[in-house]
C-alpha angles and dihedrals in degrees: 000000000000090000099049086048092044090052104050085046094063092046088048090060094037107055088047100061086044102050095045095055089042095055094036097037087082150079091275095058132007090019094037100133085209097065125090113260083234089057088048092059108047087046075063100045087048096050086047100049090044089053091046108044080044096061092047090054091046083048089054093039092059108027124089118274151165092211115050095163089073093055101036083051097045087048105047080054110054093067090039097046088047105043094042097077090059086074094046113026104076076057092070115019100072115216091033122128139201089213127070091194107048093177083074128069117222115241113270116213110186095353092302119120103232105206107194088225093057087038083055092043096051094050098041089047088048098052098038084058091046086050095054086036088068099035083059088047100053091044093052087039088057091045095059095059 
């Protein structure tokens, strides 16, 4: 069950540093011509601090050690750290915006606007907590042998 933890939770990392500098690494983000150079530069920064925290966690969650808690939990908080903010932010920082085209509406399924960035943090939360569900299970599973 480790593996199979260890595993999700590596997808998990690594499709969000992928994803994120996929999405942002355009026109429509880190090249928009509209956006502040300021805000250009901390998207960057962000893409780059997210790469690189991932690959340490994905460093902890595979090498040897005598302390796994500490990887399986690093890990399990890099993707949830980094995709909360995406249900809360727009809440307190007044003038953001789900939406990088704001000529468009999102698609609403059962009244509910679905943005594709919530849609991404929820599963990648989900699934990062699974990952760490099943790393806790099999320890507790072990420890009861």
């Amino acid at each position: 069950m480790r593996r199979i933890s260890r595993i999700l939770l590596s997808i998990v990392l690594v499709s969000t540093a992928v994803v994120s500098v996929a999405v942002d690494w355009n026109a429509t983000h880190l090249f928009n011509s509209e956006w502040h150079p300021h805000a250009k530069f901390h998207d960057a920064v962000m893409l780059w601090l997210l790469s690189g925290v991932s690959i340490v966690a994905l460093w902890l969650l595979w090498r040897r050690t005598t302390e796994p808690d500490i990887a399986y939990t690093f890990a399990m908080l890099v993707p949830v750290i980094f995709w909360s903010p995406f249900f809360f932010v727009t809440l307190v920082v007044p003038g953001t915006s789900l939406q990088a085209d704001l000529k468009e509406p999102p698609p609403i399924i059962g009244g509910i606007p679905i943005y594709p960035n919530v849609a991404v943090a929820t599963v990648s939360i989900i699934l990062a907590l699974i990952g760490y569900g099943l790393y806790r299970a099999s320890k507790s599973e072990a420890s009861s042998l």
